[in-house]
Residue frames as qw, qx, qy, qz and C-alpha x, y, z in Angstrom:
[[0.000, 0.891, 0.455, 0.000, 0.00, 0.00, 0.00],
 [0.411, 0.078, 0.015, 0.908, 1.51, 3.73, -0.94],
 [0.151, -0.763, -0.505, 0.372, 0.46, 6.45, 0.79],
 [0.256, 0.568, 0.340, 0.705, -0.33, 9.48, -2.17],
 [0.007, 0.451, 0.349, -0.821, -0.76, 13.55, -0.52],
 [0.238, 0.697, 0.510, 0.444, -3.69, 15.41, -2.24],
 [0.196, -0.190, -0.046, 0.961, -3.28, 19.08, -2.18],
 [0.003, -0.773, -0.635, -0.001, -7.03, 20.37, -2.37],
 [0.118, -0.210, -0.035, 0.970, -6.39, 24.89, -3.23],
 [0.020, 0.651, 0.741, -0.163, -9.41, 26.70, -2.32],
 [0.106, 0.976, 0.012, -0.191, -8.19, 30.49, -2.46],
 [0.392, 0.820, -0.381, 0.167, -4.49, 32.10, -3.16],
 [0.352, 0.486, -0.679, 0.424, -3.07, 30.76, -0.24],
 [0.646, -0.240, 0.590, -0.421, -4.96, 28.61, 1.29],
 [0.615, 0.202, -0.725, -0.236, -4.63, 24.81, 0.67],
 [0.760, -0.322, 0.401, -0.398, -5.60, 21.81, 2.54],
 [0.303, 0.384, -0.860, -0.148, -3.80, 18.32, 2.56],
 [0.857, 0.045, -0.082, -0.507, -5.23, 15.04, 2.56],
 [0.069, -0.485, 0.849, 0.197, -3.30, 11.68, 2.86],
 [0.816, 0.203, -0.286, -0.459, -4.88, 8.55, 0.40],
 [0.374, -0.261, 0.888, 0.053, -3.54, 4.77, 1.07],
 [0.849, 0.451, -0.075, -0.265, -3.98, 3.08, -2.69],
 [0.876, 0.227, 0.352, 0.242, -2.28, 0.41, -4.55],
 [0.551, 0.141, 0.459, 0.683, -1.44, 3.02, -7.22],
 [0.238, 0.255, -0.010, -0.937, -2.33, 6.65, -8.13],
 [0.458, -0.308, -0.566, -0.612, -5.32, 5.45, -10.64],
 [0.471, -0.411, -0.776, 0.086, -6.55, 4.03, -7.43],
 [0.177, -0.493, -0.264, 0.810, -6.04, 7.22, -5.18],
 [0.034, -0.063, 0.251, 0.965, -7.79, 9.00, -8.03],
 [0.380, -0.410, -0.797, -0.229, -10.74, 6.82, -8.13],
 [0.358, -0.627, -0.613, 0.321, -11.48, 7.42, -4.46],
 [0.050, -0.387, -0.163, 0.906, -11.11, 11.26, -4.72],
 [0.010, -0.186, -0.838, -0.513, -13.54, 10.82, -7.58],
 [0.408, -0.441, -0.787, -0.142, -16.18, 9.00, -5.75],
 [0.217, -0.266, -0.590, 0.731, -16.25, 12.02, -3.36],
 [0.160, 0.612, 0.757, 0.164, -18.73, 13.79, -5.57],
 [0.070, 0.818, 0.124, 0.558, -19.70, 16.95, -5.02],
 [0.689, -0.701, 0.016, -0.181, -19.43, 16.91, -1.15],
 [0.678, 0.416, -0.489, 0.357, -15.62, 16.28, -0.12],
 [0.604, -0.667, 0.287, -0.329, -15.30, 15.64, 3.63],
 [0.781, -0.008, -0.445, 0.439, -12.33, 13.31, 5.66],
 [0.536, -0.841, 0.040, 0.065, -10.46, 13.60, 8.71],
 [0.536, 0.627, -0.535, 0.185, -6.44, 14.27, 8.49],
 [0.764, 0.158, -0.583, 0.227, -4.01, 12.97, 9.82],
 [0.142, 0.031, -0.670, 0.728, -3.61, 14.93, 13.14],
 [0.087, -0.384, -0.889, 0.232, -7.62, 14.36, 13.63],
 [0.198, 0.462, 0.288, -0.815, -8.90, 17.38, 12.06],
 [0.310, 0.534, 0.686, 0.385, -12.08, 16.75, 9.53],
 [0.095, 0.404, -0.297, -0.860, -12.57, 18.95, 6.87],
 [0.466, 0.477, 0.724, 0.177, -15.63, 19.12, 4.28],
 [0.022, -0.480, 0.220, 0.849, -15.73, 21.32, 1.46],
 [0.668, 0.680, 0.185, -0.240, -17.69, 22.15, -2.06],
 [0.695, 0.353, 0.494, 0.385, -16.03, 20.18, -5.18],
 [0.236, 0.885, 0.320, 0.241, -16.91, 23.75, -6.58],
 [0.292, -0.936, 0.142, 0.135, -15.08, 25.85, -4.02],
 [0.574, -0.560, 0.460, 0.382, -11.87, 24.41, -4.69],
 [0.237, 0.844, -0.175, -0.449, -9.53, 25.60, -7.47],
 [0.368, 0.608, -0.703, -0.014, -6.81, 22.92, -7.83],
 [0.807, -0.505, 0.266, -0.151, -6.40, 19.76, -6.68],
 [0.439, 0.601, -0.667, 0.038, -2.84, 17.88, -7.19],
 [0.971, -0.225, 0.059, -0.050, -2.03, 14.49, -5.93],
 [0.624, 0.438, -0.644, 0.071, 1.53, 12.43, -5.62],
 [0.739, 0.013, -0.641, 0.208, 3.55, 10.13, -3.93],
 [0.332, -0.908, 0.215, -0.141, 4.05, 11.38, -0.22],
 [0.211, 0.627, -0.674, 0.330, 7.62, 11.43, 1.26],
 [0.760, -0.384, -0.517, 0.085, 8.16, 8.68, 3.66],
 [0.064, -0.812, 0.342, -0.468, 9.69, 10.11, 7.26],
 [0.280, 0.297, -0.738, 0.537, 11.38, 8.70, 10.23],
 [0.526, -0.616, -0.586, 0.018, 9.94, 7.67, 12.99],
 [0.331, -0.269, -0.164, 0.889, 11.87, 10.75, 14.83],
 [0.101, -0.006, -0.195, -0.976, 9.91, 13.41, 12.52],
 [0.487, -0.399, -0.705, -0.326, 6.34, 11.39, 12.68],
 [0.505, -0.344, -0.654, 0.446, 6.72, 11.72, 16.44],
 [0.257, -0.171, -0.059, 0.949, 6.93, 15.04, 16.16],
 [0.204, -0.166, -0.384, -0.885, 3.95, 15.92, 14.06],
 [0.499, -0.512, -0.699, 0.010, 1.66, 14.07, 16.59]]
């Protein structure tokens, strides 16, 4: 399983990340798909976010970096 960031830009400088666990990016693309109009999740440090399909300008997807258990600790 590879764990893909989406990058979701709503205004100039505001963005919102996202983290996907797929197989493969067609697969992480699928499931951001199937969110429809309505785009709601929770991240990773337990804050949920829903937004309008509409509202948002950009949305960009890759591979995420892997980190250390030293920096992971840290973002908790």
């Amino acid at each position: 399983m590879k764990t893909f960031v989406v990058i979701y830009y709503l205004e100039q400088d505001f963005k919102i990340n996202r983290l996907i666990e797929a197989e493969s990016q067609e697969e992480a693309v699928k499931k951001i798909q199937e969110d429809g109009d309505l785009i709601s999740f929770t991240n990773s440090k337990g804050i949920y976010h829903e937004l309008k399909r509409s509202d948002v300008k950009l949305i960009q997807m890759g591979l995420a970096k892997k980190q250390n258990a030293a920096q992971q600790q840290n973002v908790n």
